[in-house]
TIVO-2410 file (N, C-alpha, C; in nm, 3 decimals):
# residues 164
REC num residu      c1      c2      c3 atome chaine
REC   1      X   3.984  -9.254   0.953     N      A
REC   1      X   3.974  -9.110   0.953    CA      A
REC   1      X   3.941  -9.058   0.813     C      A
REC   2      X   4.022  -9.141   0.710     N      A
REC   2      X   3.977  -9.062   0.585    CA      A
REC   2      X   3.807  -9.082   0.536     C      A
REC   3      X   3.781  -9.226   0.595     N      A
REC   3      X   3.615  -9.229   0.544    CA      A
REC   3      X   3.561  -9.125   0.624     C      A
REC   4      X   3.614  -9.058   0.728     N      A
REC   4      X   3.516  -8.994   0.813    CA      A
REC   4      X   3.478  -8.852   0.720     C      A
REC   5      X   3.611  -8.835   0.651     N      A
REC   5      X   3.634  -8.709   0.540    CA      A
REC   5      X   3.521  -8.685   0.451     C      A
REC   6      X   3.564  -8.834   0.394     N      A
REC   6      X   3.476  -8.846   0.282    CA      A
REC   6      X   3.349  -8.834   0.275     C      A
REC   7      X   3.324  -8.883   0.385     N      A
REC   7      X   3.162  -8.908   0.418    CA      A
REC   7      X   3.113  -8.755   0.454     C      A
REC   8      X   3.172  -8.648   0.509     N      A
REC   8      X   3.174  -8.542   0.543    CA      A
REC   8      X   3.150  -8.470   0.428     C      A
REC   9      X   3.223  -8.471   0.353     N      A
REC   9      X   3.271  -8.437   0.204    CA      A
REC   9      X   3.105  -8.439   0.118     C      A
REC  10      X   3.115  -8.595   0.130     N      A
REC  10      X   2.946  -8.620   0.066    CA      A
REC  10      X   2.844  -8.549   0.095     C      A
REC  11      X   2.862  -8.523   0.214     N      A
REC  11      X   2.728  -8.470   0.269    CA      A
REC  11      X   2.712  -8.361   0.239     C      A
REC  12      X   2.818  -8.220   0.242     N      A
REC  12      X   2.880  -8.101   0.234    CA      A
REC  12      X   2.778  -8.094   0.072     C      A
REC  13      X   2.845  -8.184   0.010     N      A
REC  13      X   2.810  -8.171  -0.155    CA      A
REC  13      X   2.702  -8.197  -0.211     C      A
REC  14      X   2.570  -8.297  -0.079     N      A
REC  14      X   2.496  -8.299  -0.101    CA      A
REC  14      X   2.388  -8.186  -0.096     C      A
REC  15      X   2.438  -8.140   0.047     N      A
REC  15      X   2.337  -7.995   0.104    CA      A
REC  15      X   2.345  -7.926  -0.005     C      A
REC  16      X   2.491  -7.897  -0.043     N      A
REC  16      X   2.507  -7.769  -0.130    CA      A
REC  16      X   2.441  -7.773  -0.259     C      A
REC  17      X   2.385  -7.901  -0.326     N      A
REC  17      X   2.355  -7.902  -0.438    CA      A
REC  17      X   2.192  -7.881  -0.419     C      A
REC  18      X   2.159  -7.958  -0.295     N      A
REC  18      X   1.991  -7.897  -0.315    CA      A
REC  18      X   1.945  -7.785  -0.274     C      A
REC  19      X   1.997  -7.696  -0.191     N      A
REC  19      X   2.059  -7.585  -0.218    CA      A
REC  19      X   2.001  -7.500  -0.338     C      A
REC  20      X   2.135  -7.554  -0.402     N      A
REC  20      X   2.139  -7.454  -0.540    CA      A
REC  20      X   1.984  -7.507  -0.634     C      A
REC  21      X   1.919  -7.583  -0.608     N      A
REC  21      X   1.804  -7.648  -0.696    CA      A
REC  21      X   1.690  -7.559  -0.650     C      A
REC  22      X   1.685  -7.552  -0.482     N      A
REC  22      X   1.593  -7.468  -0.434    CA      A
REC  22      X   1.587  -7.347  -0.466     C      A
REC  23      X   1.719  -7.288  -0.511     N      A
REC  23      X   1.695  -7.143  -0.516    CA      A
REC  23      X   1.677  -7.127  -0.652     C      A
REC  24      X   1.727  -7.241  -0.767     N      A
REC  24      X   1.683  -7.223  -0.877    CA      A
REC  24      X   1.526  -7.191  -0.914     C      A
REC  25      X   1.457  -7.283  -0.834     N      A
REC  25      X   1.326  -7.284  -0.847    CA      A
REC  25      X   1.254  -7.124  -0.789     C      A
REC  26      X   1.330  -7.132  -0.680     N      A
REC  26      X   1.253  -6.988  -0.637    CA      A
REC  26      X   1.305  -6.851  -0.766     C      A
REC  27      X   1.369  -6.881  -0.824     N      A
REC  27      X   1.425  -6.782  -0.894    CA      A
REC  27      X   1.321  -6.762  -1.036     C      A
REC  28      X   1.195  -6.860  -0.987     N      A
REC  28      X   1.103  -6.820  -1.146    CA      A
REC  28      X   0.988  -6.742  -1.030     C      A
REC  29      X   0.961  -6.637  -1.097     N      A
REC  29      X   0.846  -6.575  -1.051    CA      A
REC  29      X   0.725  -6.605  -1.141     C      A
REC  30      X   0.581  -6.570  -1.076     N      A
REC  30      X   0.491  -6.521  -1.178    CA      A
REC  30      X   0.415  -6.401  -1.135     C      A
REC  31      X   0.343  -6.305  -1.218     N      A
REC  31      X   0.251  -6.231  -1.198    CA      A
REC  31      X   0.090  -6.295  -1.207     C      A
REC  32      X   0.045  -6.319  -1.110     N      A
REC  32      X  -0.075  -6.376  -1.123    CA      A
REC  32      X  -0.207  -6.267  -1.165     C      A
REC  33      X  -0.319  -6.307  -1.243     N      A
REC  33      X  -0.405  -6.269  -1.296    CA      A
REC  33      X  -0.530  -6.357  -1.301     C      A
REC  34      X  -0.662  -6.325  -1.243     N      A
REC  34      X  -0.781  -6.421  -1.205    CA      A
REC  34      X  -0.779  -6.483  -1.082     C      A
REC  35      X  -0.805  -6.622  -1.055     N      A
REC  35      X  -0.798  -6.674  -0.979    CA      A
REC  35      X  -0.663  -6.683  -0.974     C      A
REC  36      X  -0.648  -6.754  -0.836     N      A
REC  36      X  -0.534  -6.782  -0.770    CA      A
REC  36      X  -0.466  -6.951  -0.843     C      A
REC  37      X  -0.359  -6.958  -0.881     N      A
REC  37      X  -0.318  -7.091  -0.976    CA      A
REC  37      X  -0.182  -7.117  -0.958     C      A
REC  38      X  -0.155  -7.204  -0.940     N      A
REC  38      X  -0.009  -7.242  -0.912    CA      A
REC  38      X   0.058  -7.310  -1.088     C      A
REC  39      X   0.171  -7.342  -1.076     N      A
REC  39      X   0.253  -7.365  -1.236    CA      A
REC  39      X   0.252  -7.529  -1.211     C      A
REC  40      X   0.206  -7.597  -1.152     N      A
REC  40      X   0.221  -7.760  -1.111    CA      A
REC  40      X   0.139  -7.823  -1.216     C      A
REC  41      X   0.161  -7.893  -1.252     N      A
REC  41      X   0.101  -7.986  -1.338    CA      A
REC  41      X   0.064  -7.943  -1.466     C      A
REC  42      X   0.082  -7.808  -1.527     N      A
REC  42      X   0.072  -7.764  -1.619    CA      A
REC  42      X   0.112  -7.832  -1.723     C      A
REC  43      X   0.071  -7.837  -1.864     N      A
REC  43      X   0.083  -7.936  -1.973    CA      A
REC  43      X   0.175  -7.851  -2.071     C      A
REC  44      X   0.226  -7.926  -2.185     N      A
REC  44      X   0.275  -7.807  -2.274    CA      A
REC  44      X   0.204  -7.790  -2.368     C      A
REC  45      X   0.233  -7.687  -2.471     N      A
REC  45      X   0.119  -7.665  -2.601    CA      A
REC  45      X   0.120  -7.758  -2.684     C      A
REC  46      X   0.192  -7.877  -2.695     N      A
REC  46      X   0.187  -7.972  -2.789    CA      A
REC  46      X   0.115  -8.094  -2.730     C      A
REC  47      X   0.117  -8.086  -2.609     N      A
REC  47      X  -0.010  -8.164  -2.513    CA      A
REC  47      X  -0.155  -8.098  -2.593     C      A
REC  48      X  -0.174  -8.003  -2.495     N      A
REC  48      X  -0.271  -7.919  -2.523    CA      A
REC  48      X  -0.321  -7.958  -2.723     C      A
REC  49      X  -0.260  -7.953  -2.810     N      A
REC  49      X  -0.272  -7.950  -2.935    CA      A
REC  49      X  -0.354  -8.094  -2.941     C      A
REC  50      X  -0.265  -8.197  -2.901     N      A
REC  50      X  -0.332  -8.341  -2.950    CA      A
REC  50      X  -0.450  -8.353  -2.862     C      A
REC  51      X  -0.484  -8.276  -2.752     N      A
REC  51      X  -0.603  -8.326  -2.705    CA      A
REC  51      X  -0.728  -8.232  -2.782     C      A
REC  52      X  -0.711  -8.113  -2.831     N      A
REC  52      X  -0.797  -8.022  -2.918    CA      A
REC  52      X  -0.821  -8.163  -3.008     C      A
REC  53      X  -0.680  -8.196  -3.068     N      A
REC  53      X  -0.736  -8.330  -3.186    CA      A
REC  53      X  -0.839  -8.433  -3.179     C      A
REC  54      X  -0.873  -8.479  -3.037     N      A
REC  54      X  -1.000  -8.547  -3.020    CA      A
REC  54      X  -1.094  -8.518  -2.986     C      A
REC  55      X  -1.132  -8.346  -2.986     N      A
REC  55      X  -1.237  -8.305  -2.947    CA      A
REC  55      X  -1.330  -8.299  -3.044     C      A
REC  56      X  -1.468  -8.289  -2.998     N      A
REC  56      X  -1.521  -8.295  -3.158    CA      A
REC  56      X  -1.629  -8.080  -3.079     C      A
REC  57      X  -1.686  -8.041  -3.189     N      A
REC  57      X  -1.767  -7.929  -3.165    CA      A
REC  57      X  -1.850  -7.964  -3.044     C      A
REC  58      X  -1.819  -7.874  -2.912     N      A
REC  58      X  -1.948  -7.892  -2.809    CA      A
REC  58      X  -1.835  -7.964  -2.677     C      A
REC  59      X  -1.761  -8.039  -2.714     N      A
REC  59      X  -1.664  -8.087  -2.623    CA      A
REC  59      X  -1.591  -7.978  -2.515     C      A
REC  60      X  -1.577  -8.001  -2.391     N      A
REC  60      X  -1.529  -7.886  -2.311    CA      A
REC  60      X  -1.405  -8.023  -2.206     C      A
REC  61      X  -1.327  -7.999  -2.218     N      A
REC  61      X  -1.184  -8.001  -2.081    CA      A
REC  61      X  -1.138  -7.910  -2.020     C      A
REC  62      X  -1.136  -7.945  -1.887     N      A
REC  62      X  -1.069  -7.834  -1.789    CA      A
REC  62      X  -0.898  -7.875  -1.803     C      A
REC  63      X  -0.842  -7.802  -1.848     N      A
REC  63      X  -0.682  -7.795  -1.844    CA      A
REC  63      X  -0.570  -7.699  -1.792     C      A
REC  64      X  -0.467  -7.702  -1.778     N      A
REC  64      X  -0.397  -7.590  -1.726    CA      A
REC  64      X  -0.239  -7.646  -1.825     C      A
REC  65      X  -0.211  -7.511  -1.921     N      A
REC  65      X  -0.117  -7.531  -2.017    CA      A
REC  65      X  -0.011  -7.406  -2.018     C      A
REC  66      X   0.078  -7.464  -2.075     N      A
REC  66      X   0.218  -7.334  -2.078    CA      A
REC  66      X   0.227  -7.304  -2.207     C      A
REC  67      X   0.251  -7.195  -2.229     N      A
REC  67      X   0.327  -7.135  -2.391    CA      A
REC  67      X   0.284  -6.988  -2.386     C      A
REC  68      X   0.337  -6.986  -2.525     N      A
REC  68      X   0.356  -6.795  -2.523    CA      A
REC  68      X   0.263  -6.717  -2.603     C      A
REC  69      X   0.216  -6.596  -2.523     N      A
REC  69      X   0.092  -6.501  -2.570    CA      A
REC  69      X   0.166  -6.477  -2.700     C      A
REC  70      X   0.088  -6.446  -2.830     N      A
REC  70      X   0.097  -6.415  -2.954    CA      A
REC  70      X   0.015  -6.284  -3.002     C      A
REC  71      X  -0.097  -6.235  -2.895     N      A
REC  71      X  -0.161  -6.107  -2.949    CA      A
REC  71      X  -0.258  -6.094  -2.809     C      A
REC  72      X  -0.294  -5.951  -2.800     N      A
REC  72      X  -0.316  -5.932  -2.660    CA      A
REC  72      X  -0.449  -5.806  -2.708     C      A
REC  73      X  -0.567  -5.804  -2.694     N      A
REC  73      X  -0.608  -5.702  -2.699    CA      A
REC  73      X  -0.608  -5.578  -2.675     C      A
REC  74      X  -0.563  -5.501  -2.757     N      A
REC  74      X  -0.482  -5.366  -2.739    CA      A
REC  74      X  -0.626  -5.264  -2.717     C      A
REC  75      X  -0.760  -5.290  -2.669     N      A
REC  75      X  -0.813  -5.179  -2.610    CA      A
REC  75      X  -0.862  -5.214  -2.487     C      A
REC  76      X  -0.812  -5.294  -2.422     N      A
REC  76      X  -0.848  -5.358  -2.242    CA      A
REC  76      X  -0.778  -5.432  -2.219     C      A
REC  77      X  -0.730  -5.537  -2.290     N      A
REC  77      X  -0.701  -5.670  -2.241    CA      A
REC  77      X  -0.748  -5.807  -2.233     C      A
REC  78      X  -0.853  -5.777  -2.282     N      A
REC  78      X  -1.002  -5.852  -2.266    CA      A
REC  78      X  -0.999  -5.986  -2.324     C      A
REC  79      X  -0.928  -6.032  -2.440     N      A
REC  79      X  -0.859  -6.179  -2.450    CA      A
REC  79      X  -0.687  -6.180  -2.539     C      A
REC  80      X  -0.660  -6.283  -2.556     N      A
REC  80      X  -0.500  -6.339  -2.569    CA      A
REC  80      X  -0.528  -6.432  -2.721     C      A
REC  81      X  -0.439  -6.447  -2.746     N      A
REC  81      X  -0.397  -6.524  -2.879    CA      A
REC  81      X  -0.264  -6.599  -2.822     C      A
REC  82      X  -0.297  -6.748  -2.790     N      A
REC  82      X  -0.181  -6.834  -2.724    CA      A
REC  82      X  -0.128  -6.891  -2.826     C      A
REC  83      X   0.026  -6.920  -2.834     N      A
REC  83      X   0.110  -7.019  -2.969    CA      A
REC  83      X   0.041  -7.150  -2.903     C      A
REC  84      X   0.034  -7.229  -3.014     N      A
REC  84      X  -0.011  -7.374  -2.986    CA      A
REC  84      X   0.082  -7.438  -3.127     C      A
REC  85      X   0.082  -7.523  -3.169     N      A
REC  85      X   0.179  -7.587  -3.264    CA      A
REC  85      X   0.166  -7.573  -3.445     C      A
REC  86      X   0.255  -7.532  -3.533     N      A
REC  86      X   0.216  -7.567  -3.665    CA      A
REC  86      X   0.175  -7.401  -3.658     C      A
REC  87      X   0.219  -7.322  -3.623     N      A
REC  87      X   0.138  -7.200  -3.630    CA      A
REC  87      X  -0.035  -7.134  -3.596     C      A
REC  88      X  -0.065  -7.282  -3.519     N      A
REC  88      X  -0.218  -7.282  -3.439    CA      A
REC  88      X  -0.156  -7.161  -3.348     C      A
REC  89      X  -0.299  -7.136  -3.307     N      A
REC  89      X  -0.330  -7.004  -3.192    CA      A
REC  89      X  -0.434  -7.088  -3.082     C      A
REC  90      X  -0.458  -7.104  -3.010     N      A
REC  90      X  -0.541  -7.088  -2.908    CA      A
REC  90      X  -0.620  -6.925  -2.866     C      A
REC  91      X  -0.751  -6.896  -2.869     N      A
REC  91      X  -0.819  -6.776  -2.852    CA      A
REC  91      X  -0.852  -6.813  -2.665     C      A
REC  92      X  -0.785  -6.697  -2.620     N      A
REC  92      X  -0.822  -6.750  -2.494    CA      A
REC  92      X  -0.900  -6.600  -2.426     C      A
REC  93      X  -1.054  -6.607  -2.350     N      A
REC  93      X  -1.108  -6.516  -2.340    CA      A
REC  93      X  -1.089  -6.556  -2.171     C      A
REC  94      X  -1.150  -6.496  -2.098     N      A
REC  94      X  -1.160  -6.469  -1.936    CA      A
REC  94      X  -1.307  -6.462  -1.863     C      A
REC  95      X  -1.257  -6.609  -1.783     N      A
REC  95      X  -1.421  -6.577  -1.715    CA      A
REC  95      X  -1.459  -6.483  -1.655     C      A
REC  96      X  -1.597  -6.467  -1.679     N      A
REC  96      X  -1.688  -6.373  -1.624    CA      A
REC  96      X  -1.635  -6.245  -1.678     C      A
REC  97      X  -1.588  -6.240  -1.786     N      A
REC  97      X  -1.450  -6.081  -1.844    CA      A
REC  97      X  -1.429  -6.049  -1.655     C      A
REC  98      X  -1.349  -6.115  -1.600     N      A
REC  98      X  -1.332  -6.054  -1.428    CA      A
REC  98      X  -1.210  -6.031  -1.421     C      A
REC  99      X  -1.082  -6.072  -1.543     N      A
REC  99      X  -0.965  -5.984  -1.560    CA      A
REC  99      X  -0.914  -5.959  -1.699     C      A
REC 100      X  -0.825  -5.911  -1.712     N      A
REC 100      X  -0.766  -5.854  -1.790    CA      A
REC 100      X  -0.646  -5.899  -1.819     C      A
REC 101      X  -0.582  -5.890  -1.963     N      A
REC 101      X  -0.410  -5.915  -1.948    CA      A
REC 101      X  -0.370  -5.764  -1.989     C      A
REC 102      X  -0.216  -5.757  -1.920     N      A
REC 102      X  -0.146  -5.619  -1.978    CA      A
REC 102      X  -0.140  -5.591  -2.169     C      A
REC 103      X  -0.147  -5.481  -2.170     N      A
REC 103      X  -0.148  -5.453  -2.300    CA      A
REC 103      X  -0.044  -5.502  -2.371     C      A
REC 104      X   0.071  -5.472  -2.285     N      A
REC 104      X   0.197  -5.530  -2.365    CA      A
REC 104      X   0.250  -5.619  -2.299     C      A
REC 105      X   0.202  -5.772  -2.319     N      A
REC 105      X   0.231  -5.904  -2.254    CA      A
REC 105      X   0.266  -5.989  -2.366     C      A
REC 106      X   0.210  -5.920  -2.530     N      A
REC 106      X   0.256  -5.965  -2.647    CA      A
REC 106      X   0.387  -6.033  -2.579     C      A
REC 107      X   0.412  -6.186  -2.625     N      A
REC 107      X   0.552  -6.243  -2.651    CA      A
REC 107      X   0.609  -6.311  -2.492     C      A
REC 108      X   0.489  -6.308  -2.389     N      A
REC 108      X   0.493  -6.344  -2.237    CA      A
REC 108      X   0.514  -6.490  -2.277     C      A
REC 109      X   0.560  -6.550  -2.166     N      A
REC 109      X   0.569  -6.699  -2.124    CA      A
REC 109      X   0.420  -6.698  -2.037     C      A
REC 110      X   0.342  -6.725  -2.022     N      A
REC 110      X   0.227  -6.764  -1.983    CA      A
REC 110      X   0.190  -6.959  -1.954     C      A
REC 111      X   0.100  -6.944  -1.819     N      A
REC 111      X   0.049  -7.062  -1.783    CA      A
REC 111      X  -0.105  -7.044  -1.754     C      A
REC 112      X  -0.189  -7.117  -1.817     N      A
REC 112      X  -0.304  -7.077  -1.820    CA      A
REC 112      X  -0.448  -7.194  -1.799     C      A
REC 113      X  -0.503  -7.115  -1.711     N      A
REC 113      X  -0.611  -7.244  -1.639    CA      A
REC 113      X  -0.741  -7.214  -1.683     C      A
REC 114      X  -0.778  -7.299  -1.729     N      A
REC 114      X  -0.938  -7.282  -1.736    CA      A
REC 114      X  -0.995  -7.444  -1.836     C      A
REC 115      X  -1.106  -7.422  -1.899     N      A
REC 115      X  -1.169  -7.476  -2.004    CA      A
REC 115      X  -1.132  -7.468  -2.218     C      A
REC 116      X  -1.120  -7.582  -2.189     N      A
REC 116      X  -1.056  -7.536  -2.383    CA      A
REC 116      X  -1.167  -7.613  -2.445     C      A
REC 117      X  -1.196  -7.597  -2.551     N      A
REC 117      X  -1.315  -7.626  -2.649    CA      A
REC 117      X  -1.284  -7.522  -2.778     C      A
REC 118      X  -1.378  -7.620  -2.863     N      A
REC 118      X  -1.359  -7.577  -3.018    CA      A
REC 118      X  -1.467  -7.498  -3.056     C      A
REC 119      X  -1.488  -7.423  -3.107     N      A
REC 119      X  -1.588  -7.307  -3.159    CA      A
REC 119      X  -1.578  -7.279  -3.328     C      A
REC 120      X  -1.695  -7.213  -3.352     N      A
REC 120      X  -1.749  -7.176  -3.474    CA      A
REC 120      X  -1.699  -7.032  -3.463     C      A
REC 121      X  -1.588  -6.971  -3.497     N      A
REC 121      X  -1.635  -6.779  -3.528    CA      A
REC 121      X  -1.662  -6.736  -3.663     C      A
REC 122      X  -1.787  -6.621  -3.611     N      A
REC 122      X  -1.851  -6.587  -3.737    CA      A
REC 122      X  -1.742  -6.473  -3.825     C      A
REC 123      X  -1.820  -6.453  -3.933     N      A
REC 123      X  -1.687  -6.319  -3.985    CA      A
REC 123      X  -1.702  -6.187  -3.868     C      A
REC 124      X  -1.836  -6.170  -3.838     N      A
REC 124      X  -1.812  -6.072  -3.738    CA      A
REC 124      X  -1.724  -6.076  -3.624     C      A
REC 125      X  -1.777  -6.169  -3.571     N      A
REC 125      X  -1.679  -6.183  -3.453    CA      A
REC 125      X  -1.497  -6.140  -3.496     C      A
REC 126      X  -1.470  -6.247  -3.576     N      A
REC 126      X  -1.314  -6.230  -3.654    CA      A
REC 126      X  -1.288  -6.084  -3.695     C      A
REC 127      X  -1.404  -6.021  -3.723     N      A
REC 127      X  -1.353  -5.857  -3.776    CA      A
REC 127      X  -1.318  -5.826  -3.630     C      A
REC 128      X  -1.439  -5.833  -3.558     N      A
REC 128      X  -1.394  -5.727  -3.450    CA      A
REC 128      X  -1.275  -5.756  -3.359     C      A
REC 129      X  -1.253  -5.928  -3.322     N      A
REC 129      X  -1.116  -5.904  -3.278    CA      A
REC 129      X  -0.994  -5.848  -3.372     C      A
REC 130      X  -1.017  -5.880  -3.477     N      A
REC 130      X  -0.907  -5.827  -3.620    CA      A
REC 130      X  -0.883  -5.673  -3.561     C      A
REC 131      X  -1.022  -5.591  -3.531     N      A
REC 131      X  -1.011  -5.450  -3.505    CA      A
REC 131      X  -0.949  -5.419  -3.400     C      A
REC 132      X  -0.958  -5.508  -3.283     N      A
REC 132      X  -0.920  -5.453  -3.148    CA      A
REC 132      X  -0.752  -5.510  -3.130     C      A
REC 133      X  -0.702  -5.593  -3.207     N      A
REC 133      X  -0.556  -5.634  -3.228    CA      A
REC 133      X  -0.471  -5.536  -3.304     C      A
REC 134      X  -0.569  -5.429  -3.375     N      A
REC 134      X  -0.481  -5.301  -3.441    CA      A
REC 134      X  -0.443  -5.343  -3.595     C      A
REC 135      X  -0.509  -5.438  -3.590     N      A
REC 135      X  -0.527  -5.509  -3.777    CA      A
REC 135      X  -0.505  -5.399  -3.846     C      A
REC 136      X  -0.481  -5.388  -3.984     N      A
REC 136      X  -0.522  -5.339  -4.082    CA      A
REC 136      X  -0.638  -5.339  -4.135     C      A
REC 137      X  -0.692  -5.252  -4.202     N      A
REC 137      X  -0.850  -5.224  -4.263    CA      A
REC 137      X  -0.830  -5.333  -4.395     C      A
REC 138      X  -0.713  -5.314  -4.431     N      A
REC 138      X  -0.709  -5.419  -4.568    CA      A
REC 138      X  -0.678  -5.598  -4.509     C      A
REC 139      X  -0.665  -5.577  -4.385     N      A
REC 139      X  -0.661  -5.758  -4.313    CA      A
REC 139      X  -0.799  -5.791  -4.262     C      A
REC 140      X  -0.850  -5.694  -4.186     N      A
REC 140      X  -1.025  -5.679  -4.186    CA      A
REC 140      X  -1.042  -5.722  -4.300     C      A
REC 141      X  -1.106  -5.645  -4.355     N      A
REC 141      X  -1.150  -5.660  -4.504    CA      A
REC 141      X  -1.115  -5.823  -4.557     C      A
REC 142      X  -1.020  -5.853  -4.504     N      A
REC 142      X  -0.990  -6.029  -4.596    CA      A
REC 142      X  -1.060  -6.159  -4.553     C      A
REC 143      X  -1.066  -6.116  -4.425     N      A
REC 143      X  -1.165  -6.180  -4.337    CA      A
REC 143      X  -1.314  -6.211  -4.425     C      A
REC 144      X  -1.348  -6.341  -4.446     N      A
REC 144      X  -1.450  -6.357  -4.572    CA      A
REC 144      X  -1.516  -6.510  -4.579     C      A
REC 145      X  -1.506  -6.565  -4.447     N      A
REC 145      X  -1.570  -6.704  -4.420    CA      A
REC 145      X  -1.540  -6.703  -4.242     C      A
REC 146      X  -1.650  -6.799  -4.165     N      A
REC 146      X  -1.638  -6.807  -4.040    CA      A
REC 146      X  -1.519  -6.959  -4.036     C      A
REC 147      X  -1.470  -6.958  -3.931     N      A
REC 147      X  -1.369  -7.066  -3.934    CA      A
REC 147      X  -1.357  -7.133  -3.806     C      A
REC 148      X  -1.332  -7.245  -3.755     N      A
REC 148      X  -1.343  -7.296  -3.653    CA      A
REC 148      X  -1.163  -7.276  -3.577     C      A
REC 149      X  -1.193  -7.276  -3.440     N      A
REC 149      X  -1.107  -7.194  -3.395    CA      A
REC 149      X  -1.071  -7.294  -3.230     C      A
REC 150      X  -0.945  -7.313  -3.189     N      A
REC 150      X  -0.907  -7.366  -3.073    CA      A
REC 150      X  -0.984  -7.254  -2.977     C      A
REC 151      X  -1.084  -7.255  -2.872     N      A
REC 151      X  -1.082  -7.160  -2.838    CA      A
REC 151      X  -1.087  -7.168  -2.646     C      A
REC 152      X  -1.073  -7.122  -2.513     N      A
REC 152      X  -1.011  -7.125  -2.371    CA      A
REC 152      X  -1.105  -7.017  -2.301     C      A
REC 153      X  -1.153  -7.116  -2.212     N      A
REC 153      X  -1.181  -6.983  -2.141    CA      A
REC 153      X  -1.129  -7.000  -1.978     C      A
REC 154      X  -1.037  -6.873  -1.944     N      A
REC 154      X  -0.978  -6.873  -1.828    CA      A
REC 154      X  -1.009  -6.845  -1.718     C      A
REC 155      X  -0.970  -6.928  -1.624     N      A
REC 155      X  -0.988  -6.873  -1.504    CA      A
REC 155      X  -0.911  -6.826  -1.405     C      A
REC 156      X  -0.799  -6.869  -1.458     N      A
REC 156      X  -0.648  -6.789  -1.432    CA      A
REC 156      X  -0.540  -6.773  -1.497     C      A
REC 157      X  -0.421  -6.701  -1.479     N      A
REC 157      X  -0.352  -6.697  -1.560    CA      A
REC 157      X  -0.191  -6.691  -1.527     C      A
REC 158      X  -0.108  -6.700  -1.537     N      A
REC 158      X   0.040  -6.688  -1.454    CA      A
REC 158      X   0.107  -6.600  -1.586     C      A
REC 159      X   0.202  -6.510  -1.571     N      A
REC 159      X   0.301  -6.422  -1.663    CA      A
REC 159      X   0.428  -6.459  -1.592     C      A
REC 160      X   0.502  -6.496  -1.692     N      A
REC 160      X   0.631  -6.496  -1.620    CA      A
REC 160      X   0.693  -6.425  -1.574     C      A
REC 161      X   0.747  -6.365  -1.485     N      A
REC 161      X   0.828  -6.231  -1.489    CA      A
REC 161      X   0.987  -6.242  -1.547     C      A
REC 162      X   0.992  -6.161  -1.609     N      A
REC 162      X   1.166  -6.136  -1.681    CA      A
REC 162      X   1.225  -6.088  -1.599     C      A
REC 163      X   1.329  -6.113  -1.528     N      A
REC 163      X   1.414  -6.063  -1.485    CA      A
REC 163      X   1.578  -6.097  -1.547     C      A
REC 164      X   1.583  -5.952  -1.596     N      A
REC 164      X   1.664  -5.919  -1.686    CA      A
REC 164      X   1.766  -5.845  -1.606     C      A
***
């Protein structure tokens, strides 16, 4: 009789724990943006970093990576500034410009799908995102060589939602 307990017992403790795993999981939301993308297989930014390391100029990978927006274009939305490691950024723009991120997504947990490759930006280019990030005229202004740049282009995007 007591194994019958026990065994009862086990089981009780088993349900209940996957259970609590399932609802953990359901308990992350996202706000989706672009295509349609699920959070599965997503890499982290220090993935993402060492594979930029073997790319050479002209190189393109399709990837899907996690980490957090760092600057958001404050007159549409129109591209992101992703943390990547060592104080790297990832420039991440949007295919076909066919969405947008929220203005104030600055500091989001983000998962993000598309193509990553390395690029040349000219000083122009660098002014004008400098301008549309709400730069300073004297951080413009410093801007004074083109520089090669992690740079993404998306085709979807996931925001985490806070629930606070």
């Amino acid at each position: 009789m007591k194994q019958y307990l026990l065994v009862i017992c086990l089981l009780l403790f088993v349900v209940s724990c996957k259970k609590a795993i399932d609802v953990d999981k359901a308990a992350i939301s996202y706000a989706s943006f672009g295509d349609s993308i699920t959070s599965d297989k997503a890499i982290s930014k220090e993935e993402l970093f060492a594979k930029y390391a073997t790319m050479n100029d002209g190189d393109t990978i399709d990837v899907k990576f996690m980490s957090k927006i760092n600057d958001v274009c404050q007159k549409k939305g129109c591209w992101m500034n992703v943390d990547l490691v060592n104080e790297e950024k990832v420039f991440v723009k949007f295919k076909d410009y066919g969405f947008f991120m929220p203005l104030n997504s600055k500091d989001e947990e983000v998962i993000v799908n598309g193509k990553a490759f390395l690029s040349i930006e000219s000083i122009e280019e660098q002014k004008h995102y400098a301008k549309d990030a709400g730069k300073s005229l004297a951080a413009i202004d410093s801007i004074k060589s083109p520089i090669k740049t992690y740079s993404f282009l998306a085709d979807g995007v996931l925001i985490k939602n806070n629930e606070k």
